[in-house]
DRENDO-1510 file (C-alpha; in Angstrom, 1 decimal, always signed):
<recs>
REC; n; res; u; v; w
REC; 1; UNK; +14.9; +65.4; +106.0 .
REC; 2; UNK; +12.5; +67.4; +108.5 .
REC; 3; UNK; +12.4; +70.7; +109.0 .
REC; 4; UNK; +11.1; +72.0; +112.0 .
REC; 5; UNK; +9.3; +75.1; +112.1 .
REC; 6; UNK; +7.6; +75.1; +115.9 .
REC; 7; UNK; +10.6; +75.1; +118.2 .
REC; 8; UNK; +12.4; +76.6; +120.9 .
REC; 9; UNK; +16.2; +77.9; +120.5 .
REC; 10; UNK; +19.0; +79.2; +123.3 .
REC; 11; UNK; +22.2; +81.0; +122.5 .
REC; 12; UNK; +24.6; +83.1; +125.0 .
REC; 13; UNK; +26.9; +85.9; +124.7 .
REC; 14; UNK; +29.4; +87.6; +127.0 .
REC; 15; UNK; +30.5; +91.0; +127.3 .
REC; 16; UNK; +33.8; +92.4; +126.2 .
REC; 17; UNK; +35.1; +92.2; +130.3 .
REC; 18; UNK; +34.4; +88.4; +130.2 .
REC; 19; UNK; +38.0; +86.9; +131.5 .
REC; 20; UNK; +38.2; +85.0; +128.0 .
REC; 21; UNK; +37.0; +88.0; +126.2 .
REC; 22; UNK; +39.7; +90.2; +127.7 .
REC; 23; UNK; +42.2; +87.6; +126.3 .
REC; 24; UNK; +40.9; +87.9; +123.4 .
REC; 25; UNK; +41.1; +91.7; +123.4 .
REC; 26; UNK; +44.7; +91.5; +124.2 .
REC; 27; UNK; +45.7; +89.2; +121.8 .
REC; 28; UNK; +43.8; +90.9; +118.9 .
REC; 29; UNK; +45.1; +94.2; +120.1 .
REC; 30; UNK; +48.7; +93.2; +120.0 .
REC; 31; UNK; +48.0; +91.1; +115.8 .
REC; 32; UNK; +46.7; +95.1; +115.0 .
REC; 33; UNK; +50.1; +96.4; +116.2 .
REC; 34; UNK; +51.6; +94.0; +114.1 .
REC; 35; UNK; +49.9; +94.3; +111.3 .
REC; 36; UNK; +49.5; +98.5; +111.8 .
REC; 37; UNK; +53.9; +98.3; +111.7 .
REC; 38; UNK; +54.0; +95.7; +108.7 .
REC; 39; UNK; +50.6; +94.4; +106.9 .
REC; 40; UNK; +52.4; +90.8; +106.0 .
REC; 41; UNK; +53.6; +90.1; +109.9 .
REC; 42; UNK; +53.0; +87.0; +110.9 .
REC; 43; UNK; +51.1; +86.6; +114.7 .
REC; 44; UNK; +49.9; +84.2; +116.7 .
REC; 45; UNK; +49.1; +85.5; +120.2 .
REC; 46; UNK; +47.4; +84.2; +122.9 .
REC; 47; UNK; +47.0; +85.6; +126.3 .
REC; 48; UNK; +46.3; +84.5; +130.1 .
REC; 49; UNK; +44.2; +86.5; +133.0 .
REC; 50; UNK; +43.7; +85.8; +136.4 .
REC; 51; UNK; +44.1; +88.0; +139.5 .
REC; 52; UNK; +46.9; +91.1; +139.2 .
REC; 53; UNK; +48.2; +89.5; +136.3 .
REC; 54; UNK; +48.7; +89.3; +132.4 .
REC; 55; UNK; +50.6; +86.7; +130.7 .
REC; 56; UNK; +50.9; +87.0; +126.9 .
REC; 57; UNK; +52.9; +84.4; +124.7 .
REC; 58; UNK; +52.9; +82.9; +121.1 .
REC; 59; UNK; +55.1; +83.3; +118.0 .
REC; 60; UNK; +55.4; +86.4; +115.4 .
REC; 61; UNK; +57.5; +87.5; +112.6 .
REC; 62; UNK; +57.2; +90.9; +112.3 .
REC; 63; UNK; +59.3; +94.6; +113.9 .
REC; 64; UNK; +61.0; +94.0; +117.1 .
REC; 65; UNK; +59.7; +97.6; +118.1 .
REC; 66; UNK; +56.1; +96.4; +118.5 .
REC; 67; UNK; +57.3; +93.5; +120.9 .
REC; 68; UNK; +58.7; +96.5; +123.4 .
REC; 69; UNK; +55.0; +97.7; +123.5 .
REC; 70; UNK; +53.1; +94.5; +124.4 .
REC; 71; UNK; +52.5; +95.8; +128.3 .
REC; 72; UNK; +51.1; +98.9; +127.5 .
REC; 73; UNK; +48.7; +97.1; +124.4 .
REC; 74; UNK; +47.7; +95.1; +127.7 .
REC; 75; UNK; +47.0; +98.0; +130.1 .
REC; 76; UNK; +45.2; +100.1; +127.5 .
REC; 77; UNK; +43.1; +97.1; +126.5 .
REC; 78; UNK; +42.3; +96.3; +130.0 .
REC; 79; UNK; +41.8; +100.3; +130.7 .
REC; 80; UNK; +39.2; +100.4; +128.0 .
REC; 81; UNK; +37.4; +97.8; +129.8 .
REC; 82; UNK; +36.9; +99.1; +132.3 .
REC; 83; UNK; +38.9; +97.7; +135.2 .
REC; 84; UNK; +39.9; +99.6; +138.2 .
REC; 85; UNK; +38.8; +96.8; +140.9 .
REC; 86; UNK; +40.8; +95.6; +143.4 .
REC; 87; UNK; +42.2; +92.2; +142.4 .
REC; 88; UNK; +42.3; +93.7; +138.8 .
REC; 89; UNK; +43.3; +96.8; +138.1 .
REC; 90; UNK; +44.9; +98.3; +134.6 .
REC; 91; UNK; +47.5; +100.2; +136.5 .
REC; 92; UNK; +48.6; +98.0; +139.0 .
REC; 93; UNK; +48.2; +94.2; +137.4 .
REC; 94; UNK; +51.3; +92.3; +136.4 .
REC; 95; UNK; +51.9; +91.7; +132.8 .
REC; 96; UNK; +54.4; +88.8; +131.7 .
REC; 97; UNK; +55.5; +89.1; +127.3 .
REC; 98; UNK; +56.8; +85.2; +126.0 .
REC; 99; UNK; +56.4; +86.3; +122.3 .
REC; 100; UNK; +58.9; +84.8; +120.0 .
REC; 101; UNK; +59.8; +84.0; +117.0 .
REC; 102; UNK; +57.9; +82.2; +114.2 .
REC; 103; UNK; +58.9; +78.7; +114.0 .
REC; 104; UNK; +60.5; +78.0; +110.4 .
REC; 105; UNK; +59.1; +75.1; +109.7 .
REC; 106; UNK; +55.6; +76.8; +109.9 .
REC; 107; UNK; +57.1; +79.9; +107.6 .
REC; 108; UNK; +58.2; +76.9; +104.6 .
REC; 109; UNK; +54.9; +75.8; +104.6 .
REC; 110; UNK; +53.3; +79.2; +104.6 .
REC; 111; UNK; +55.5; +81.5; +102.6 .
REC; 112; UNK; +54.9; +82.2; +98.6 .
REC; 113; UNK; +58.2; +83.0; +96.3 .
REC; 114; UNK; +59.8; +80.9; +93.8 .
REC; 115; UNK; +56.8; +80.3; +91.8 .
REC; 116; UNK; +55.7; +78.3; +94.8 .
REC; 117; UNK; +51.9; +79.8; +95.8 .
REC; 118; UNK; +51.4; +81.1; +99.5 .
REC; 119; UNK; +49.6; +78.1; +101.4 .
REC; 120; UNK; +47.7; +77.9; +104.3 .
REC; 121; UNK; +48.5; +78.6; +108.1 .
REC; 122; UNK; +47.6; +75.5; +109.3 .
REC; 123; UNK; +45.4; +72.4; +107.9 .
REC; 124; UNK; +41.2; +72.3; +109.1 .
REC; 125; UNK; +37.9; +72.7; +108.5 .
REC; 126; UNK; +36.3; +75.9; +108.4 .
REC; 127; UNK; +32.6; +77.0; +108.4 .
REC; 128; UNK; +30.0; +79.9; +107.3 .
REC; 129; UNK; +26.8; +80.5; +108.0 .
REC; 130; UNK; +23.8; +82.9; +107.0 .
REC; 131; UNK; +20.1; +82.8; +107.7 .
REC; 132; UNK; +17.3; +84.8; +106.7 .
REC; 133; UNK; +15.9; +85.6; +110.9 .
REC; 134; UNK; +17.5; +89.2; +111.1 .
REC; 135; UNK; +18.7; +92.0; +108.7 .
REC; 136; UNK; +22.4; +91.0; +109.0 .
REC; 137; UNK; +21.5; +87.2; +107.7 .
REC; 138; UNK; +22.4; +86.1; +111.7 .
REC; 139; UNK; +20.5; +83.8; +113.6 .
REC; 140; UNK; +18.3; +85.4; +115.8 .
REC; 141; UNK; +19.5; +83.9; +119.3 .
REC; 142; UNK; +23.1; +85.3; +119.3 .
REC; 143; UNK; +22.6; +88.4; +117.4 .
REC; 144; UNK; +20.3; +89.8; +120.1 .
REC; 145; UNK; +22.1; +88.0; +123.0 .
REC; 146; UNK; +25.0; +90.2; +121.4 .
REC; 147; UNK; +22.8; +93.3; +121.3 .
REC; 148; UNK; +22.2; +92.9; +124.9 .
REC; 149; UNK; +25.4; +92.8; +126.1 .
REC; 150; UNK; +26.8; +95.7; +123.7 .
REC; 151; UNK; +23.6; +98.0; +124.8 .
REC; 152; UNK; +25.1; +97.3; +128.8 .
REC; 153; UNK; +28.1; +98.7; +128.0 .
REC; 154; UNK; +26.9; +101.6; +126.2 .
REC; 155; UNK; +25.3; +102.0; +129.3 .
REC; 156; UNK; +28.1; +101.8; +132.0 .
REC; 157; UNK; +30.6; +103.6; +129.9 .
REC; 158; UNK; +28.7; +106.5; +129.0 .
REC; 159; UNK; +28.1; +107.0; +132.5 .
REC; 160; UNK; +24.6; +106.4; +132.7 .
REC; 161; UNK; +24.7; +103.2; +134.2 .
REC; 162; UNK; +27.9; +103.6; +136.9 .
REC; 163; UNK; +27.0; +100.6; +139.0 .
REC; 164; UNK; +27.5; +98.1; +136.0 .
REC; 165; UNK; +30.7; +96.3; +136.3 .
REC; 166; UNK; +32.5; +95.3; +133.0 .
REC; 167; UNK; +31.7; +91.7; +133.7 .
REC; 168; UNK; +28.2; +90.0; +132.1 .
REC; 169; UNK; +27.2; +87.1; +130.2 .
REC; 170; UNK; +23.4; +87.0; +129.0 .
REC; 171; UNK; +21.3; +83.9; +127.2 .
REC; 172; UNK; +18.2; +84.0; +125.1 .
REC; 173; UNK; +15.9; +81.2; +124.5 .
REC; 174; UNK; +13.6; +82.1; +121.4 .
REC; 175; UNK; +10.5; +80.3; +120.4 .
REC; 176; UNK; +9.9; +79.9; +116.9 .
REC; 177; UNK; +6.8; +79.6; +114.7 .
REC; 178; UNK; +6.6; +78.2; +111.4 .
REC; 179; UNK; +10.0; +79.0; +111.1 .
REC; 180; UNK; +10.2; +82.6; +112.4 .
REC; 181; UNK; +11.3; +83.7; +115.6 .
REC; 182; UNK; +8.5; +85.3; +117.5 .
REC; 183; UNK; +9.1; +85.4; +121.4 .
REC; 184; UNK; +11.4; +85.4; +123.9 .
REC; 185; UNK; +10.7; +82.4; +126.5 .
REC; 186; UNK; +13.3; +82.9; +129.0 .
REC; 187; UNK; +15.8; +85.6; +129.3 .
REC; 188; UNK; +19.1; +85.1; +131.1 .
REC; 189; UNK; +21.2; +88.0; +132.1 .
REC; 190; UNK; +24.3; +88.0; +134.5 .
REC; 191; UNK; +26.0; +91.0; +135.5 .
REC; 192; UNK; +29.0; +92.4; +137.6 .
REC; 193; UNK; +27.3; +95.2; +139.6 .
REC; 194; UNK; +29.4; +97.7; +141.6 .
REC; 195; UNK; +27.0; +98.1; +144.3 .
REC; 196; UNK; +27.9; +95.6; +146.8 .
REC; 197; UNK; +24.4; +95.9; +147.9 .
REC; 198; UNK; +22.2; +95.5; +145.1 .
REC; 199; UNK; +20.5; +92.3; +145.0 .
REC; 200; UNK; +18.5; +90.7; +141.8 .
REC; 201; UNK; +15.7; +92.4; +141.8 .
REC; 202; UNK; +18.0; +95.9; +142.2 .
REC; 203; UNK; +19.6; +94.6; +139.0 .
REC; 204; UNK; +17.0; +93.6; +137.0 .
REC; 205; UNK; +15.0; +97.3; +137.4 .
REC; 206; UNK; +18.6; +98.4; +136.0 .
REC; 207; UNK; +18.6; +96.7; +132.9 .
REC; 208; UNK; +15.2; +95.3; +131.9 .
REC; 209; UNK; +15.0; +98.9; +130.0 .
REC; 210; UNK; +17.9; +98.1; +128.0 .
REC; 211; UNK; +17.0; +95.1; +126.8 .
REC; 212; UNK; +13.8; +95.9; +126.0 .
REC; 213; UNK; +15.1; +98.4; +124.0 .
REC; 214; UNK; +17.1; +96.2; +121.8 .
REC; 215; UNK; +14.7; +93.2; +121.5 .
REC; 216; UNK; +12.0; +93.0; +118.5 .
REC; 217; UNK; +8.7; +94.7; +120.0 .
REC; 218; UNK; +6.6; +91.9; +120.9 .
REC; 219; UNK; +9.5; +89.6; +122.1 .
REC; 220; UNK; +8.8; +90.3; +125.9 .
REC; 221; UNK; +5.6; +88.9; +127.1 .
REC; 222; UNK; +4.6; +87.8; +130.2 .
REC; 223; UNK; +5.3; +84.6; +129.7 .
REC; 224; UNK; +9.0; +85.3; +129.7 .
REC; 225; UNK; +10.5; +83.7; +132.1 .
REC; 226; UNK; +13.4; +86.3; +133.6 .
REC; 227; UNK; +16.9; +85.0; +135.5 .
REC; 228; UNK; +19.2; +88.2; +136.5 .
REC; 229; UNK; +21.9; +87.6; +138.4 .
REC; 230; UNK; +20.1; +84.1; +139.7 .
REC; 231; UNK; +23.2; +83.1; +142.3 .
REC; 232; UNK; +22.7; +86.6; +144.1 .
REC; 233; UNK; +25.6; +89.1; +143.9 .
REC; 234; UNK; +27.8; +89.5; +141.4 .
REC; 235; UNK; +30.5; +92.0; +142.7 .
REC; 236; UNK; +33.9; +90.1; +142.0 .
REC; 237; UNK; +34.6; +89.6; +138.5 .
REC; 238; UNK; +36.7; +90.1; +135.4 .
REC; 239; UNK; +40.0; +87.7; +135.8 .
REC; 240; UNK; +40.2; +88.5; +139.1 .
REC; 241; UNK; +36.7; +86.0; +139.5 .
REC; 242; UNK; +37.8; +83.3; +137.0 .
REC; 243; UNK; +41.1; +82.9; +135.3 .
REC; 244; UNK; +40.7; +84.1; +131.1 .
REC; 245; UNK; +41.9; +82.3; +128.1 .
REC; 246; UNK; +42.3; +83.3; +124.2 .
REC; 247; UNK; +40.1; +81.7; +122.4 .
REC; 248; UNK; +37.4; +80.0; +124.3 .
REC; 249; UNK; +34.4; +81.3; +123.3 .
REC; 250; UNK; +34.3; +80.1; +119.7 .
REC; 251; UNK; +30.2; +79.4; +119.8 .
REC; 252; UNK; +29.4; +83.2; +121.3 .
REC; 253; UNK; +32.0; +84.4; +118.0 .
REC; 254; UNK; +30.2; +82.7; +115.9 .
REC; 255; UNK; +26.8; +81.0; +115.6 .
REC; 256; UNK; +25.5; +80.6; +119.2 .
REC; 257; UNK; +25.6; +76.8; +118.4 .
REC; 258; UNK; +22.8; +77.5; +115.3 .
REC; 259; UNK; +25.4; +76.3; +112.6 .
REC; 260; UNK; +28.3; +73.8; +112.8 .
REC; 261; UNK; +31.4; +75.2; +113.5 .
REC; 262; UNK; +35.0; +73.9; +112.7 .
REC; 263; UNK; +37.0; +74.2; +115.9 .
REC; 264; UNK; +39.4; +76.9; +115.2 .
REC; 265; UNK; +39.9; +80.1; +117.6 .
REC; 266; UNK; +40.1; +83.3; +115.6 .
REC; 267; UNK; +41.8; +85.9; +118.1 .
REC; 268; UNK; +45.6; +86.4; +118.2 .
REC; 269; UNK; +45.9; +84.8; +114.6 .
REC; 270; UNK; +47.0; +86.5; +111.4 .
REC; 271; UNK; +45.0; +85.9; +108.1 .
REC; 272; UNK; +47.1; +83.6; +106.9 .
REC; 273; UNK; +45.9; +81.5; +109.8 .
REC; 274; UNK; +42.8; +79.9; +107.5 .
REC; 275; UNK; +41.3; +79.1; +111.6 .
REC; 276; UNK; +40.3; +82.8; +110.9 .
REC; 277; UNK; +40.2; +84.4; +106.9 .
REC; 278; UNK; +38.4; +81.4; +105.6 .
REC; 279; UNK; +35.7; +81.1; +108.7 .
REC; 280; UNK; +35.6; +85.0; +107.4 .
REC; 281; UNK; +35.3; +83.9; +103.8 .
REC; 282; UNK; +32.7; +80.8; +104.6 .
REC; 283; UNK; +30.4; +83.9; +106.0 .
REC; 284; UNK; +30.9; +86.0; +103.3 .
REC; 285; UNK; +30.0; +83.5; +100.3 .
REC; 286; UNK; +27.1; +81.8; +102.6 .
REC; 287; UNK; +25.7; +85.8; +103.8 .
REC; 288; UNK; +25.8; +86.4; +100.1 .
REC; 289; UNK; +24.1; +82.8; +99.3 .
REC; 290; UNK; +21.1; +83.8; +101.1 .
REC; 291; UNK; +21.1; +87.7; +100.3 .
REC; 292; UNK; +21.0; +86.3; +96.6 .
REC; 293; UNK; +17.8; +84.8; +97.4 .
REC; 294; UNK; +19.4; +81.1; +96.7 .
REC; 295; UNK; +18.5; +80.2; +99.8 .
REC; 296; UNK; +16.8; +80.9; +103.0 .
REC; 297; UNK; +19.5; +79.6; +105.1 .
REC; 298; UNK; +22.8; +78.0; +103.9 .
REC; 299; UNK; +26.2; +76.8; +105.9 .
REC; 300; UNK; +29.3; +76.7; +103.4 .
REC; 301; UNK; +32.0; +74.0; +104.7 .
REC; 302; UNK; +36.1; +75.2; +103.4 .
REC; 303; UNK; +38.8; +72.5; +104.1 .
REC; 304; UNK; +42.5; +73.2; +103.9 .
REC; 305; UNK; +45.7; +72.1; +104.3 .
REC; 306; UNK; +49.0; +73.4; +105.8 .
REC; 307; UNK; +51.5; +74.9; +103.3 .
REC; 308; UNK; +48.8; +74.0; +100.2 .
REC; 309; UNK; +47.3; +77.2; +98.8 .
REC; 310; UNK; +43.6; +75.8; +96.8 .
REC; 311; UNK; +40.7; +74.2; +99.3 .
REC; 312; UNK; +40.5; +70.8; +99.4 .
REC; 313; UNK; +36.7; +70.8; +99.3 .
REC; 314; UNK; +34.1; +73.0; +99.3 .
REC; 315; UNK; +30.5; +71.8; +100.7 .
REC; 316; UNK; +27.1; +73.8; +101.1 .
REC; 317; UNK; +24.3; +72.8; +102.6 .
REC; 318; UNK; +20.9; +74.8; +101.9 .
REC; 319; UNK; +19.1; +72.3; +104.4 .
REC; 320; UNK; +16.6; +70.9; +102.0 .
REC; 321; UNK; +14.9; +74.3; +101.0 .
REC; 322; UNK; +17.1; +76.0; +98.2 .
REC; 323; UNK; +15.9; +77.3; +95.4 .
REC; 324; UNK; +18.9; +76.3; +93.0 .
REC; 325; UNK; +20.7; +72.8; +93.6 .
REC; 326; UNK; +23.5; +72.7; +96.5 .
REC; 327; UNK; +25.9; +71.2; +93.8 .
REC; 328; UNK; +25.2; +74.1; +91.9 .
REC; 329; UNK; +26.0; +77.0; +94.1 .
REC; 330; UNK; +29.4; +74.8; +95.2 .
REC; 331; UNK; +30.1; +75.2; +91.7 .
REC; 332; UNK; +29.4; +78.9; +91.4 .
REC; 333; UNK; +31.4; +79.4; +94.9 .
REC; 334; UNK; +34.8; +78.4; +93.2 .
REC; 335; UNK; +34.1; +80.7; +90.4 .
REC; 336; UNK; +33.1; +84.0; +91.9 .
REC; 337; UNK; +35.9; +84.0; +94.6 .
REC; 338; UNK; +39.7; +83.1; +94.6 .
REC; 339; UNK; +39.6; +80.9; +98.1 .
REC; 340; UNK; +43.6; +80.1; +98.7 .
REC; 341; UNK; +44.6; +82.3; +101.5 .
REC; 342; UNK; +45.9; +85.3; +99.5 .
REC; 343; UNK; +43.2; +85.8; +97.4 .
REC; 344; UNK; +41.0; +85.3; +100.6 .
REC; 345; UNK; +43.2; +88.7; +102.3 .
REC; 346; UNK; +43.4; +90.3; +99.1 .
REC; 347; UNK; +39.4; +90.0; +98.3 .
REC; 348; UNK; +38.4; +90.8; +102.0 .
REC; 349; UNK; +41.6; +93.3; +102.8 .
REC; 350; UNK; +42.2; +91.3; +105.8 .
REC; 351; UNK; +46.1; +92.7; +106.0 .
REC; 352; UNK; +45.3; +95.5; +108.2 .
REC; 353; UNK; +44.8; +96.2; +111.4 .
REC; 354; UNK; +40.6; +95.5; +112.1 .
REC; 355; UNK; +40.9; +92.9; +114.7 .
REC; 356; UNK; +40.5; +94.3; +117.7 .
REC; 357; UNK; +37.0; +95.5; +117.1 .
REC; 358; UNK; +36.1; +91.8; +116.9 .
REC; 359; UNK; +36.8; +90.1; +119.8 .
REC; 360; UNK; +33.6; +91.0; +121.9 .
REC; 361; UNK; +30.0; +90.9; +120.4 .
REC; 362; UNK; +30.8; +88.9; +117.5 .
REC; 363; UNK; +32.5; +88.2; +114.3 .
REC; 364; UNK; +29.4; +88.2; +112.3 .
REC; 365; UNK; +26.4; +90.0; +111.6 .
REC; 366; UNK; +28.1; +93.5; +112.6 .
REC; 367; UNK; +27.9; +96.7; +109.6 .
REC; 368; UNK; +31.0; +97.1; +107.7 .
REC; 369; UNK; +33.1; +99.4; +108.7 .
REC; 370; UNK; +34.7; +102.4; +106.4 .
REC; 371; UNK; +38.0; +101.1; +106.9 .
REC; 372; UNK; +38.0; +97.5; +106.0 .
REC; 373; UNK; +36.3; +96.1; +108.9 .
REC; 374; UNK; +33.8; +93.5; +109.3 .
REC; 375; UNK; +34.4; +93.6; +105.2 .
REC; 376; UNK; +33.5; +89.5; +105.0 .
REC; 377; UNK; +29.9; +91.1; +106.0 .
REC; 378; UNK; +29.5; +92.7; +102.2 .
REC; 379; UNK; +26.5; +91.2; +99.9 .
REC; 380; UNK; +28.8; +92.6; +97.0 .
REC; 381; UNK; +29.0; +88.8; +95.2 .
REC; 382; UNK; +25.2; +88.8; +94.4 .
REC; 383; UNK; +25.0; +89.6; +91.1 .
REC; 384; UNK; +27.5; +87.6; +90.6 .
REC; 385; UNK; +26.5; +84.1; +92.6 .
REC; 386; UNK; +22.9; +84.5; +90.8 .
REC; 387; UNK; +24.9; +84.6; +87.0 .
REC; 388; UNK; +27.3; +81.4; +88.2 .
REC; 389; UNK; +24.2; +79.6; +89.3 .
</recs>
């Protein structure tokens, strides 16, 4: 197999007021209420934007109280944001709740008890990836697209920055050397601007300081090639420009499109939805693959089915340059980590409510937090991986 080392790579990311990414906001914000009022609700949420309006639906099991609160989860979320435009507007929009109840032929499937073992959500493939580009074990495109984005709204809601608008996307194609990223060769940043009056060039003096800040020293050259705002203004935006949807942005949540990924959304979806905790878990045993020196980069494959509790496979892939045989660490994966859905919450503490915190700027490659967040980022199976090997 070849391996290319000279090359040139493009991911994207959009900022948390990104239509989809506000749907994804709200239906992560209400699975923390749930989980917050009972750690083993069940919640599937999903949530539609467009202009005035807020429509959240799904099935849950879990306290009735939490369902009376759903349109004020969606007005702080959307408060937060940052939107107070006309067209869109935390106070004023219209929000619709269809929640209902969990189907019970999904609960048979999924529920433990009667020496039967808890199974998974729902039956797919799930992956994890890890790469040795960046500190976090993330490929280089999309962790710095990310950093982009986040260092924008650091900006705008700190106050520094009042003419940004909540609404941005941004792309970064990379150019590689023998393997390592080392510049960037074209830059693509779109932003919602307050200003009716700014044009590109207005824009770009904005926020070419930011992203300098963020970006490797070196990465800017003059061969960069720079697009801000390319179509001209960008005043309009949020849902109120294009309708938002729950879950589509799956590449931008996980590997900007540098690892395979298995099709499944993650936001709105409890962790016995395996669409979520075993992505999570794939991350965690391939971030620990690498960080255990195994391999420079490696993309861990979990299959499932719906109602069975064990994986039905279990594939790496070290891309031809490991330095113990794939075989070998699929082994060692099974051994140093219980993969059916419960051990997968219990190992990772996914039963509480983290969620919300995820649905801009990532799943991956963020710091762990205190309280249980971001845990599936922990490199605390090394020791472990490198005695199973």
């Amino acid at each position: 197999m070849e391996i290319r080392e000279d090359y040139t790579f493009a991911s994207e990311s959009v900022s948390e007021g990104h239509p989809d990414k506000v749907c994804d906001r709200i239906s992560d914000a209400v699975l923390d209420a749930f989980l917050e009022a009972d750690p083993e609700a069940r919640v599937a949420c999903e949530t539609f934007a467009t202009t005035d309006r807020v429509v959240v639906g799904g099935e849950v099991r879990g306290p009735g109280s939490v369902l009376a609160r759903v349109e004020d989860i969606v007005r702080d979320c959307v408060r937060d944001i940052g939107y107070e435009q006309k067209g869109f507007h935390w106070a004023t929009l219209q929000v619709e709740n269809y929640i209902h109840g969990q189907s019970e032929h999904i609960a048979q499937g999924v529920d433990g008890g009667d020496g039967k073992e808890e199974g998974a959500g729902d039956q797919g493939i799930m992956f994890g990836y890890a790469v040795a580009e960046t500190p976090e074990l993330m490929p280089a495109p999309i962790h710095y697209a990310h950093a982009i984005l986040r260092r924008l709204a650091e900006a705008r809601k700190s106050g520094a920055e009042p003419r940004l608008g909540p609404d941005a996307k941004s792309q970064l194609s990379l150019r590689y050397e023998k393997g390592k990223p080392v510049e960037v060769s074209s830059l693509v940043l779109s932003t919602q601007h307050l200003d009716a009056d700014m044009t590109s060039a207005d824009v770009r003096a904005m926020v070419e300081p930011y992203i300098a800040e963020v970006l490797p020293e070196g990465w800017l050259t003059r061969d960069t090639v720079w697009h801000v705002n390319p179509t001209g203004r960008f005043v309009i935006g949020g849902p109120d420009g294009d309708a938002g949807l729950t879950g589509r942005k799956i590449i931008v949540d996980t590997y900007g499109g540098a690892a395979p990924h298995g099709g499944g959304a993650f936001s709105g979806k409890d962790p016995t939805k395996v669409d979520r905790s075993a992505a999570y878990a794939a991350r965690y045993l391939a971030k620990n693959v690498v960080a255990a020196g195994l391999a420079h980069r490696c993309a861990i494959q979990l299959s499932y089915a719906i109602g069975v509790a064990r994986p039905l496979s279990i594939y790496a892939d070290t891309y031809g340059a490991g330095t113990v045989p794939a075989a070998a660490i699929e082994k060692a994966l099974g051994q140093v980590m219980d993969l059916t859905p419960r051990g997968i919450r219990t190992r990772l503490g996914l039963n509480r409510p983290i969620y919300q915190r995820t649905s801009a700027y990532g799943h991956f490659g963020r710091t762990p937090d205190a309280d249980g967040g971001f845990s599936w980022e922990r490199t605390d199976l090394v020791e472990a991986l490198r005695a199973a090997v």
